[in-house]
Backbone atoms as SQL, in Angstrom:
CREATE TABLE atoms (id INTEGER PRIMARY KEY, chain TEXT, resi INTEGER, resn TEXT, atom TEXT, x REAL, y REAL, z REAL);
INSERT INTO atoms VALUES
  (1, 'A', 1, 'UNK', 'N', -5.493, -15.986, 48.795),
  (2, 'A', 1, 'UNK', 'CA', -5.148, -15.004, 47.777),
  (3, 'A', 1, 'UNK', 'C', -6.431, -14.242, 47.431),
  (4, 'A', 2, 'UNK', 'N', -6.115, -12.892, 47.574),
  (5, 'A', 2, 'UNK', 'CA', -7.409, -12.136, 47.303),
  (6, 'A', 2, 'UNK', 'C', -7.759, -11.914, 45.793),
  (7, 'A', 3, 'UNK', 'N', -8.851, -10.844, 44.972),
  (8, 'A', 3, 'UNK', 'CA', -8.416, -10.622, 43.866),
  (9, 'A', 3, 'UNK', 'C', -7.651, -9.485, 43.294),
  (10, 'A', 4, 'UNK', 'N', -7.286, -9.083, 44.244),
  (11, 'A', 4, 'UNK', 'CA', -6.334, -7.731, 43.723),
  (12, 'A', 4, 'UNK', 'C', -4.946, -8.383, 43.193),
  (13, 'A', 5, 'UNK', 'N', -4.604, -9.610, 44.494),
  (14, 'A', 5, 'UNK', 'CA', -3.190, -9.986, 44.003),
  (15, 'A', 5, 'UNK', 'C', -3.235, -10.894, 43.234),
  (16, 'A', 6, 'UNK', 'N', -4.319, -11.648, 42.851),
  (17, 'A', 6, 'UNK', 'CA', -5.005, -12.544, 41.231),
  (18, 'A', 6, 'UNK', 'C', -4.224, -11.761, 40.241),
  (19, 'A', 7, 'UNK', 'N', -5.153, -10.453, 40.354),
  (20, 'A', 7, 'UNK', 'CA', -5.258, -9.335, 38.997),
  (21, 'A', 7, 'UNK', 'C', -3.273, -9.279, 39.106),
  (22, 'A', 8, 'UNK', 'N', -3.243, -8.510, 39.909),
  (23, 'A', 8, 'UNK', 'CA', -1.621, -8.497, 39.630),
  (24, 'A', 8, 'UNK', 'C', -0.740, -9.293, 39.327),
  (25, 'A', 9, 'UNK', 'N', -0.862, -10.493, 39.585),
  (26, 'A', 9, 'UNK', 'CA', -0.567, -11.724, 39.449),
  (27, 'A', 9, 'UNK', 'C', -0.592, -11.873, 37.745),
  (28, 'A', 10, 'UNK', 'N', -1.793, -11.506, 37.339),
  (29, 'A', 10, 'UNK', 'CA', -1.905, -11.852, 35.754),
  (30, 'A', 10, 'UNK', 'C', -1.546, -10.611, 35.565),
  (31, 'A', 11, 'UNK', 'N', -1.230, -9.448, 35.476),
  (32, 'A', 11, 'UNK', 'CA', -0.923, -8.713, 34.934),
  (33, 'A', 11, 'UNK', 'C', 0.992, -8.750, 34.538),
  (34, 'A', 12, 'UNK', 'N', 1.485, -9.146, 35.690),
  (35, 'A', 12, 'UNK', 'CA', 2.854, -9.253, 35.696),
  (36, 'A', 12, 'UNK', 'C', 2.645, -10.502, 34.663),
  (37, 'A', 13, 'UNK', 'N', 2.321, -11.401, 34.698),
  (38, 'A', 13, 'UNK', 'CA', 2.945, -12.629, 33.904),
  (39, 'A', 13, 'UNK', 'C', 2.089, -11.838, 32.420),
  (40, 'A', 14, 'UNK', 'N', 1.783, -10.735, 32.464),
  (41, 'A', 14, 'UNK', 'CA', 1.150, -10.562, 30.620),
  (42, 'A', 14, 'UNK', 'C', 1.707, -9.676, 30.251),
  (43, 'A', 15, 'UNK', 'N', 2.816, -8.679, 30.927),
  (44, 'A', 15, 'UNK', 'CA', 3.680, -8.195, 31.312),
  (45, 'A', 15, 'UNK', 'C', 5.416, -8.682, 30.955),
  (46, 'A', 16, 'UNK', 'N', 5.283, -9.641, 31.120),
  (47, 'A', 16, 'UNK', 'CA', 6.562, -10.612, 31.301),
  (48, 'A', 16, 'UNK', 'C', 6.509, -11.129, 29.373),
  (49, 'A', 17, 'UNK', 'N', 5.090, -11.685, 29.041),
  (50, 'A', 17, 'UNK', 'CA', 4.962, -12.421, 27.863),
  (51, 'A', 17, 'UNK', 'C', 5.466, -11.179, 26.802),
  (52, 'A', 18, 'UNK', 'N', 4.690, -10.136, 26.874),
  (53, 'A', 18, 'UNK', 'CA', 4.533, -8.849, 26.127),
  (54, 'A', 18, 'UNK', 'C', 5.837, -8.839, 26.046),
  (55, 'A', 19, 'UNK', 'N', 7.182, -8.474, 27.139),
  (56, 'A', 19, 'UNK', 'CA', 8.313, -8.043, 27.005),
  (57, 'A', 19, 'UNK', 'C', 9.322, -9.049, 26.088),
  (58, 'A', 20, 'UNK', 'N', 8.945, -10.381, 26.518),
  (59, 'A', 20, 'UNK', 'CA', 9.653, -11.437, 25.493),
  (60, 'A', 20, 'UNK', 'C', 9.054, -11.833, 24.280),
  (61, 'A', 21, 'UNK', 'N', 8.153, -11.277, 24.072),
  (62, 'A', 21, 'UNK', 'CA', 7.599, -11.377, 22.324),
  (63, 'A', 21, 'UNK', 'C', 7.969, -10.031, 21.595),
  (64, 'A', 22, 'UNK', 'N', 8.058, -9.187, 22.580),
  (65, 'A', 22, 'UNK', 'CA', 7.877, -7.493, 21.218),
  (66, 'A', 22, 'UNK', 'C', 9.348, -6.578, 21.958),
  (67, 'A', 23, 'UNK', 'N', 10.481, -6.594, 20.749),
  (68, 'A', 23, 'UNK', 'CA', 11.550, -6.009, 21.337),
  (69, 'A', 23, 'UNK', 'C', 11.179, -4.585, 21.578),
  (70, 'A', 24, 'UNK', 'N', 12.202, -3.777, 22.172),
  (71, 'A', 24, 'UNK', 'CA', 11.744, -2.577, 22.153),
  (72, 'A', 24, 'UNK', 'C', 11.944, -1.748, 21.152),
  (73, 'A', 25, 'UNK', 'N', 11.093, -0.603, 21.497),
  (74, 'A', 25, 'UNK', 'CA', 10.991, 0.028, 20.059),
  (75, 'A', 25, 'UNK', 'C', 12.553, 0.723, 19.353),
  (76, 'A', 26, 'UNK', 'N', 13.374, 0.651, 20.214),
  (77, 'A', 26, 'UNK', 'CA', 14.765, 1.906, 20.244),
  (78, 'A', 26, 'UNK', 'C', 15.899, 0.385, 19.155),
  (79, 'A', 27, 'UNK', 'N', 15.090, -0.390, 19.405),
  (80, 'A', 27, 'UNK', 'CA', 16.262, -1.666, 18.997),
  (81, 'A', 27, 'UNK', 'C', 15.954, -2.133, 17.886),
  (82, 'A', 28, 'UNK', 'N', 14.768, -1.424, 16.948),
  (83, 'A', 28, 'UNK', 'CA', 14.130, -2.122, 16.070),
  (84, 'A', 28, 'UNK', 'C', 14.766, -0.794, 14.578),
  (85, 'A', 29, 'UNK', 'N', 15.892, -1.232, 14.146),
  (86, 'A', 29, 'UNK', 'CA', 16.486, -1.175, 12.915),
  (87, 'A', 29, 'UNK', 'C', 16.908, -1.918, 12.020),
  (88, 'A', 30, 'UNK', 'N', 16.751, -1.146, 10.886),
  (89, 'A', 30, 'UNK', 'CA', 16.679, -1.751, 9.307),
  (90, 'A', 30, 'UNK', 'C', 18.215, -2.798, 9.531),
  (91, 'A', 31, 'UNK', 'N', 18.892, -3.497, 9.040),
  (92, 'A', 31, 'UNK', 'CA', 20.202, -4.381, 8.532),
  (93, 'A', 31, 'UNK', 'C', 20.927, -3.234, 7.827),
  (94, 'A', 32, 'UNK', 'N', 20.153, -2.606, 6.746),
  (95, 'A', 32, 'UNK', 'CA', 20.480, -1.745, 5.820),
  (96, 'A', 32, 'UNK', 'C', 19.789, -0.667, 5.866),
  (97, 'A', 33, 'UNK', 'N', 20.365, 0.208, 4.697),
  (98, 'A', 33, 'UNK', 'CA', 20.004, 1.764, 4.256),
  (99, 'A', 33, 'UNK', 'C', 18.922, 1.499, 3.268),
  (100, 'A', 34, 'UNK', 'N', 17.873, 1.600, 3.185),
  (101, 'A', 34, 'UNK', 'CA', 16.285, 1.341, 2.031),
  (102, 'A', 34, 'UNK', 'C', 16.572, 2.079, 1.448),
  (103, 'A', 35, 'UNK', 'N', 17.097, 3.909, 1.625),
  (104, 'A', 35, 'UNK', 'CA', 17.100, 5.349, 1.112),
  (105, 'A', 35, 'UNK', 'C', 17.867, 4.629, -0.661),
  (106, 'A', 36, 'UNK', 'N', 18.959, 4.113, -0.606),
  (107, 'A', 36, 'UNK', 'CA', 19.256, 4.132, -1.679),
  (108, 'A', 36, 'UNK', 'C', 18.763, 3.058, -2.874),
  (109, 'A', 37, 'UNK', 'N', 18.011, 2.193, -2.325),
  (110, 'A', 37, 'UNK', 'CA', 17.289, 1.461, -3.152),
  (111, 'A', 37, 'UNK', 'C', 15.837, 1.871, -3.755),
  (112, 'A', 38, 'UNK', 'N', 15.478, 3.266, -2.900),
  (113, 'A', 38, 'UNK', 'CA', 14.322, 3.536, -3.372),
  (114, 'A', 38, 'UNK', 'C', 14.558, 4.701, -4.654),
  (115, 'A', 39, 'UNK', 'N', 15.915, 5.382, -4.481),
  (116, 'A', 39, 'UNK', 'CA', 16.773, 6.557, -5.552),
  (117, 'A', 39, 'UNK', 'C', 16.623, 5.408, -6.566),
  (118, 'A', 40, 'UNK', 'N', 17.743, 4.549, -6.527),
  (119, 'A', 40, 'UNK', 'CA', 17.777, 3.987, -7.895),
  (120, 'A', 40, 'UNK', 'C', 16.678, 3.203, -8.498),
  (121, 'A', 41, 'UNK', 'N', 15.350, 2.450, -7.610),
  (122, 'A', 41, 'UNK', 'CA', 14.372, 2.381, -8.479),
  (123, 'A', 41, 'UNK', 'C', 13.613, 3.673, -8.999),
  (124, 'A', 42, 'UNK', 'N', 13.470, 4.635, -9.019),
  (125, 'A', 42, 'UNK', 'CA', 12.948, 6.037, -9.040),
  (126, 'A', 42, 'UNK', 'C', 13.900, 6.568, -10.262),
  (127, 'A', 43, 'UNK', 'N', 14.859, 6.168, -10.027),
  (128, 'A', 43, 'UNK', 'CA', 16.032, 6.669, -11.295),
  (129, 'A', 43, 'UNK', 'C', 16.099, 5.480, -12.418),
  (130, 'A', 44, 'UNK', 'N', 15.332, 4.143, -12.452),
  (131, 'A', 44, 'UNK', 'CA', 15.649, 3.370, -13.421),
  (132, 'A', 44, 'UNK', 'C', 13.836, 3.743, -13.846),
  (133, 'A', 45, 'UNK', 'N', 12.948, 4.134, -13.489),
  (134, 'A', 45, 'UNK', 'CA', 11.531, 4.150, -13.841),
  (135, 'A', 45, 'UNK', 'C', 11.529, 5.545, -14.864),
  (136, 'A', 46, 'UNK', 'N', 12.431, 6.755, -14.123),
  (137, 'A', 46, 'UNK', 'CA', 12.575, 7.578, -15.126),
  (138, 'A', 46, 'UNK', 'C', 13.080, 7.545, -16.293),
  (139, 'A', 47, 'UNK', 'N', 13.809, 6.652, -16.085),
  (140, 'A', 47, 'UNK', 'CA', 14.996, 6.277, -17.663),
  (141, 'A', 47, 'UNK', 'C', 14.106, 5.860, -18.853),
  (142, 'A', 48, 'UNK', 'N', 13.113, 4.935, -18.584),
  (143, 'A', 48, 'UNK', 'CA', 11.898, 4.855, -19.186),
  (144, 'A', 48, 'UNK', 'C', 11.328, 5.761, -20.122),
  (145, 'A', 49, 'UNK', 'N', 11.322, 5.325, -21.747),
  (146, 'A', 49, 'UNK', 'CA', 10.952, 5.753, -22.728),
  (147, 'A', 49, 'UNK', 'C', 9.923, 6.201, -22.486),
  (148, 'A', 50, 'UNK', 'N', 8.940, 5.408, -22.611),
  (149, 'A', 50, 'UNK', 'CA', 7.670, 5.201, -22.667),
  (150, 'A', 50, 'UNK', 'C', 6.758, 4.297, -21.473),
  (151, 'A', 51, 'UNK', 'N', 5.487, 5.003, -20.954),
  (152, 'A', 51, 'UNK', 'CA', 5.506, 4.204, -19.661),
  (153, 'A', 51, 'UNK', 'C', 4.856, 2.870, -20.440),
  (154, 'A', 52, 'UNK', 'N', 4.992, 1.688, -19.909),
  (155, 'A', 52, 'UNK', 'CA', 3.783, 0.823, -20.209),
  (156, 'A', 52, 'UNK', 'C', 2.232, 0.519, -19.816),
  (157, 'A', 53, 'UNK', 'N', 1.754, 0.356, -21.006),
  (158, 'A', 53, 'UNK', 'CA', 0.506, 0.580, -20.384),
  (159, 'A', 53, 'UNK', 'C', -0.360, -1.106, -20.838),
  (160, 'A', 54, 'UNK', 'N', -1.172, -1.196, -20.193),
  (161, 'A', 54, 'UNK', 'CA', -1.432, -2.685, -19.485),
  (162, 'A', 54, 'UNK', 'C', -2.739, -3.252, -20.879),
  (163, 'A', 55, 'UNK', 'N', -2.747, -4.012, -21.547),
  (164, 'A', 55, 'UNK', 'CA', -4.007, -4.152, -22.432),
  (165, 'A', 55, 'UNK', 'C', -5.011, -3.920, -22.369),
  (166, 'A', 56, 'UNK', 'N', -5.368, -3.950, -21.083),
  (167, 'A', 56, 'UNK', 'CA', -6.801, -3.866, -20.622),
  (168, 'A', 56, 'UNK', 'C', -7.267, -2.428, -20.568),
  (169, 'A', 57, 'UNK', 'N', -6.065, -1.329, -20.300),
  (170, 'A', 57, 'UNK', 'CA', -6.719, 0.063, -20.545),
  (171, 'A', 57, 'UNK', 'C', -6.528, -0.168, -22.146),
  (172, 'A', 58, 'UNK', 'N', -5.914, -0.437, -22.849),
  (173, 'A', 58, 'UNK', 'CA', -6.078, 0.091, -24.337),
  (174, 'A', 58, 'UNK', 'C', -7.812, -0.608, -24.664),
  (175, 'A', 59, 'UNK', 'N', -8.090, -1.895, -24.321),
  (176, 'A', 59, 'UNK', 'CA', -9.057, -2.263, -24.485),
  (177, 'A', 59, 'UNK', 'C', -10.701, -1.087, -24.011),
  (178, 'A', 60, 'UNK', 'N', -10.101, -0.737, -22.761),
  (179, 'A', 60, 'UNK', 'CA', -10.839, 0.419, -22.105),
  (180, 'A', 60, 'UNK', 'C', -11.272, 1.347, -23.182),
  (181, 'A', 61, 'UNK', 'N', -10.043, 2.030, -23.442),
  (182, 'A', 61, 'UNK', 'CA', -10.116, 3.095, -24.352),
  (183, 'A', 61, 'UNK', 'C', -10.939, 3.150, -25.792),
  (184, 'A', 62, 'UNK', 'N', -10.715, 1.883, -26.296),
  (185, 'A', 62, 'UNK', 'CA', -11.257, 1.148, -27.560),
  (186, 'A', 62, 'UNK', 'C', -12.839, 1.286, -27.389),
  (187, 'A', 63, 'UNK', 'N', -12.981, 0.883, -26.253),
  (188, 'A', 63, 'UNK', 'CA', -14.547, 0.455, -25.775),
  (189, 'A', 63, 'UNK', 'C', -15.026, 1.729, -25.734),
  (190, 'A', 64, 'UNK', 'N', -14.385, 2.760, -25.265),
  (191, 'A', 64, 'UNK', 'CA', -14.984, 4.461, -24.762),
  (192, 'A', 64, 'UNK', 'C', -15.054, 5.093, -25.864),
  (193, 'A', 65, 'UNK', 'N', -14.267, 4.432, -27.249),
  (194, 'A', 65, 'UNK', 'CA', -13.753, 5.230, -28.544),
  (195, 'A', 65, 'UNK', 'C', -15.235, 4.963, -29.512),
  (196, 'A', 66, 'UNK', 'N', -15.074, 3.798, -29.076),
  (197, 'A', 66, 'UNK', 'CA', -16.716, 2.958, -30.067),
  (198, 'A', 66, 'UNK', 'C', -17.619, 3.686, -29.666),
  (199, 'A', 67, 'UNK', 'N', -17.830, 3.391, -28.110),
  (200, 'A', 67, 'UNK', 'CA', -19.156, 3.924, -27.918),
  (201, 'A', 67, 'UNK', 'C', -19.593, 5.312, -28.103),
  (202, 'A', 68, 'UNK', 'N', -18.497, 6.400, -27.616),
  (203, 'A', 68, 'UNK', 'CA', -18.435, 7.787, -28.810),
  (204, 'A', 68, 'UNK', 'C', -18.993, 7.872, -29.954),
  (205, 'A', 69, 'UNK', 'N', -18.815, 7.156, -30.706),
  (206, 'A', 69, 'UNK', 'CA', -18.939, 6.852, -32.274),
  (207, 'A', 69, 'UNK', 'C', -20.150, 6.218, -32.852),
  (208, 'A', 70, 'UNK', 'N', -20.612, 5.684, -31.577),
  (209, 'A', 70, 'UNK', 'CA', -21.992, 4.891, -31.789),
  (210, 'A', 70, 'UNK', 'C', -23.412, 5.929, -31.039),
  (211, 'A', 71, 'UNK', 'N', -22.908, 6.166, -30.348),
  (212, 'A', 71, 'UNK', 'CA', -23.718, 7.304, -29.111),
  (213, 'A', 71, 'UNK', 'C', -23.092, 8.519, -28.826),
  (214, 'A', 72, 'UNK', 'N', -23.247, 9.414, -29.850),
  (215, 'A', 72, 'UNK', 'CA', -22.305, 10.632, -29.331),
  (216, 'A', 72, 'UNK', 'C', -23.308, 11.805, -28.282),
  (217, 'A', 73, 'UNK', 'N', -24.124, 10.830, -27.955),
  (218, 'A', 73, 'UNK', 'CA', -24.882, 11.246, -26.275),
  (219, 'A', 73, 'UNK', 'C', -24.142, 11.138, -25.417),
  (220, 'A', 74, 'UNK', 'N', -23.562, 10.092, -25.377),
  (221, 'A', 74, 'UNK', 'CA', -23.068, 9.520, -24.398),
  (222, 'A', 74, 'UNK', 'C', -21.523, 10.733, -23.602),
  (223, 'A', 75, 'UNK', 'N', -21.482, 11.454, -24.624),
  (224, 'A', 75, 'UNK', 'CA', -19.835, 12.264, -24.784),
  (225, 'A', 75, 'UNK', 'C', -20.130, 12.941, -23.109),
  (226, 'A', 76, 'UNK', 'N', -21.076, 13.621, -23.004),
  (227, 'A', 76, 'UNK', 'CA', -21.265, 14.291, -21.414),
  (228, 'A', 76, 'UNK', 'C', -20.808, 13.374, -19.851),
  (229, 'A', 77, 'UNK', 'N', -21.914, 12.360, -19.852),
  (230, 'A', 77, 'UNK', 'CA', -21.601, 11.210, -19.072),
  (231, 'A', 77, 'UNK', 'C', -20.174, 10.517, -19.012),
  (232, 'A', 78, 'UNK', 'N', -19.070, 10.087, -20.248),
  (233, 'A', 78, 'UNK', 'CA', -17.966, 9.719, -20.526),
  (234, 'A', 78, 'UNK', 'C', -16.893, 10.829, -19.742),
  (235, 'A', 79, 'UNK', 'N', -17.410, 12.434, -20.085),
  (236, 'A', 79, 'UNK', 'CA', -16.578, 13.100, -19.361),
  (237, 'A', 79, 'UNK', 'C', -16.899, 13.486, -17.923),
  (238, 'A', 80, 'UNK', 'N', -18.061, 13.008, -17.223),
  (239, 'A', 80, 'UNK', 'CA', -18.657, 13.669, -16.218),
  (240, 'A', 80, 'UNK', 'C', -17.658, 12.127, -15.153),
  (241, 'A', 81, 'UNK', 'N', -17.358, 10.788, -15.824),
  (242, 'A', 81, 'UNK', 'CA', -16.635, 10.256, -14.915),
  (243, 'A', 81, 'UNK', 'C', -15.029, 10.039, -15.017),
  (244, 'A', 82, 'UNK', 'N', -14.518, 10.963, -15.810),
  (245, 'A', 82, 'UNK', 'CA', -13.529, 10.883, -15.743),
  (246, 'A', 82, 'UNK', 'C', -12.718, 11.906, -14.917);
């Protein structure tokens, strides 16, 4: 056996593995329709009063409010990263 028909040899059997691990691409569909589960989360987020907002920005804010108030130097820099 030379190495050309080695190489081919491994190529067909990596060939063979590839085809029985990864279906093809034309066969690879959803069970279901996603389209309408992504409407009605989108339509229950709008329904939403008020968004919620997480403690840690109010804490944020608190912290940016002080330091304003303590360093009103600081007011340039505060807006230069926002």
């Amino acid at each position: 056996m030379n190495h050309r028909d080695k190489h081919n040899q491994e190529a067909d059997e990596l060939r063979r593995l590839l085809q029985d691990t990864v279906p093809p691409v034309g066969e690879a569909r959803s069970r279901r329709d996603l389209w309408p589960l992504v409407v009605r989360r989108i339509e229950q987020a709008s329904m939403r009063v008020a968004p919620r907002v997480p403690w840690f920005d109010w804490a944020l804010l608190g912290a940016a409010a002080a330091a304003l108030l303590l360093f009103p130097a600081l007011l340039p820099a505060l807006l230069y990263h926002l």
